[in-house]
N, C-alpha and C positions, 0 to 999 in steps of 0.2 A: 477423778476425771482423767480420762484420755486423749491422745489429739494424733493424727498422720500429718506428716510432712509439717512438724514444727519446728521454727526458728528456736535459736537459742536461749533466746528471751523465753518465749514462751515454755521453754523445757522444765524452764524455774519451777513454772507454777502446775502446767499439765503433766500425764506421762506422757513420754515421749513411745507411739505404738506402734509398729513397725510389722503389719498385719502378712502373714506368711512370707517373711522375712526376718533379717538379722544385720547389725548395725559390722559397719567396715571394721570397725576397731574401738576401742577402749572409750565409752563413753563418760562425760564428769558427773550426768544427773543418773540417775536409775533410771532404766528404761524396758519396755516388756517387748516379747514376743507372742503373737496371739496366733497358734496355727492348729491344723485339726488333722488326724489320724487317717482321714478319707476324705467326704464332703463334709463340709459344715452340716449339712441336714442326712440323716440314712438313708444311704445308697445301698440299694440290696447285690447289685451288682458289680460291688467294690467288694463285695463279703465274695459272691461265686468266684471272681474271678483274683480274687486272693491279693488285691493291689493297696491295700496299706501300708503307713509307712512302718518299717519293722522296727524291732528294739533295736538292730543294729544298724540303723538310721537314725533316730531319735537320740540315744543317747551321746555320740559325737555331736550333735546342734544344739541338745542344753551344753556339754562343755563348750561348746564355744559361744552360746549367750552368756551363759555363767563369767565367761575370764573376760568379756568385756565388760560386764558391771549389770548385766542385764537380768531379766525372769524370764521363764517359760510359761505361758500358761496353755497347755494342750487339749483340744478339746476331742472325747471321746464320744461319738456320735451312736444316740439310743434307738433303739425300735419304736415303736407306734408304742409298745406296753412297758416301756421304762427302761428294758431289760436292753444286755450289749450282747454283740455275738460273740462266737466262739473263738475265731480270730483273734477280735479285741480283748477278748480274757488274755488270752494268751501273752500278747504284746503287753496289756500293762503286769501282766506278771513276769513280764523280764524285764520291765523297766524297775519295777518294786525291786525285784531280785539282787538287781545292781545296784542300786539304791541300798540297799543292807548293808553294804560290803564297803561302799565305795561315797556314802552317803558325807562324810567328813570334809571332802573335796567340793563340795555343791551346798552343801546348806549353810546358811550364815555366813557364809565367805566372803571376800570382797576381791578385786583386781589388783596383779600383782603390778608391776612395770613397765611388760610387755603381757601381751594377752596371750602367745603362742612364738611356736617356730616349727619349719618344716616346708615342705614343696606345696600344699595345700593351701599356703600363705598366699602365691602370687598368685591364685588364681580366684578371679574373678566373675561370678554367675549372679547377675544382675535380679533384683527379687521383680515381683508385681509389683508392690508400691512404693517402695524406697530402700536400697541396702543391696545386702546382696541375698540370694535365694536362701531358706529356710535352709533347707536338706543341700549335699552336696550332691553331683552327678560322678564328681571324679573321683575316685577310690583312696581314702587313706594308706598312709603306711605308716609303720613304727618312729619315722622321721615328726611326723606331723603329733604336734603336744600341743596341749592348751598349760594354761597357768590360775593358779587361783593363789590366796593365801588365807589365812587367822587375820581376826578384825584387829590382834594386837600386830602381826609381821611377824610372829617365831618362826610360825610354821608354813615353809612353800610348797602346794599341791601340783604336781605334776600331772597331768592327765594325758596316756598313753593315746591314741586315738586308735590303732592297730595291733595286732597281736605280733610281736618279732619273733622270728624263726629262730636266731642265733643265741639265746637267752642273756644279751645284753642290749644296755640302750645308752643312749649319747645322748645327754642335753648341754646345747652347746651354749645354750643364754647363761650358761654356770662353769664357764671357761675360770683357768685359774685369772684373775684380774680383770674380771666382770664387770663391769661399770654396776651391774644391777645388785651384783651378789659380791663385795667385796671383800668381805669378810672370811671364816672358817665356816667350815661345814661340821658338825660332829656326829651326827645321824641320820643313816638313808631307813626310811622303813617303807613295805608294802604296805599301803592300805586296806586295815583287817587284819593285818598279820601282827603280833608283838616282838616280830624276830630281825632284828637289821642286817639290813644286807651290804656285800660287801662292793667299796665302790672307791674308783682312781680321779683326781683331778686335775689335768694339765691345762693346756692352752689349746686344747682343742675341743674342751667340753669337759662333762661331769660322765663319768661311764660308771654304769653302775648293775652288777651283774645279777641277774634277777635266778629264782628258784626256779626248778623244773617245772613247777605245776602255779600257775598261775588260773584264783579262781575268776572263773565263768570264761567268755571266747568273745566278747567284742572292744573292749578297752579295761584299761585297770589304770590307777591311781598310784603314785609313788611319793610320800611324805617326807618332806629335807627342814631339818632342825638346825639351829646356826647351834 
């Protein structure tokens, strides 16, 4: 069972549902996201006019339900005859796609310390029914990471939210004497990739210089081993 706008108490026992929406930050209970690719019912005119939400929409909003402790559940809206359109193919075969690659970082995981960092953090787009909005309006950048980890804590997921120009990236919640990460680091790797990359650690973040060819074009995943 489900429930909008519940108390704490009540979180215990229902999910806590948060309907085309997404909670501020790191919740204690599990909690869902219920939102839908177009209208809840087929709009044929969400198909002409080509206004779904893209893979490179969607997949920044599951990492960021993901690093608060939450699920996605996305609803793909059918024809009168079962079938999806062309569009909708499309979009969940790039949400699959990335999904292959980067699937480590998302499934079975759980919250790390902090959900994220980056300039996307202070900004606040209020949802319909409680949280803040599903989708963002304002554009990521290479700054803006979500966080996940392993049900044991080995393994920390970084989730890129933008593609960087400069083929390096800063995460600064992993500064040398981290309240979060105080320990050694001994391996950075791409997620997907078996090859570790090479990376500096001071007090002004974890830099960690990435390969020329990073797969697919809307976020990528980076995997840190103590």
């Amino acid at each position: 069972m489900n429930g909008k706008f519940l108390d704490a108490v009540q979180r215990k026992a229902l999910v806590y549902d948060i309907e085309r929406g997404k909670a501020t930050g790191i919740l204690p209970e599990p909690w869902q996201t219920d939102t839908c690719l177009g209208d809840w019912h087929y709009q044929r005119e969400i198909f002409n006019r080509h206004q779904y939400k893209t893979a490179a929409t969607v997949i920044p909003m599951l990492a960021d339900i993901v690093s608060k402790n939450g699920n996605l559940m996305l609803s793909v809206p059918v024809r009168g005859d079962g079938s999806i359109d062309a569009d909708e193919v499309k979009i969940v075969g790039e949400i699959g796609a990335w999904l292959k690659i980067n699937g480590s970082a998302i499934y079975g995981t759980r919250p790390w310390q902090v959900y994220g960092e980056g300039p996307a953090m202070n900004i606040f787009e209020k949802g319909h029914f409680d949280g803040q909005q599903d989708t963002s309006k304002i554009p990521f950048t290479p700054a803006d990471m979500r966080f996940t980890q392993t049900k044991n804590g080995d393994t920390l997921y970084v989730i890129i939210l933008a593609l960087p120009t400069k083929g390096q990236v800063t995460i600064k919640s992993l500064a040398e004497k981290s309240p979060y990460w105080p320990g050694r680091i001994s391996r950075v790797t791409l997620v997907g990739s078996r090859f570790s990359l090479r990376f500096n650690r001071d007090h002004e973040g974890l830099q960690v210089q990435l390969p020329e060819k990073i797969p697919g074009d809307i976020a990528f995943a980076i995997a840190i081993a103590r």
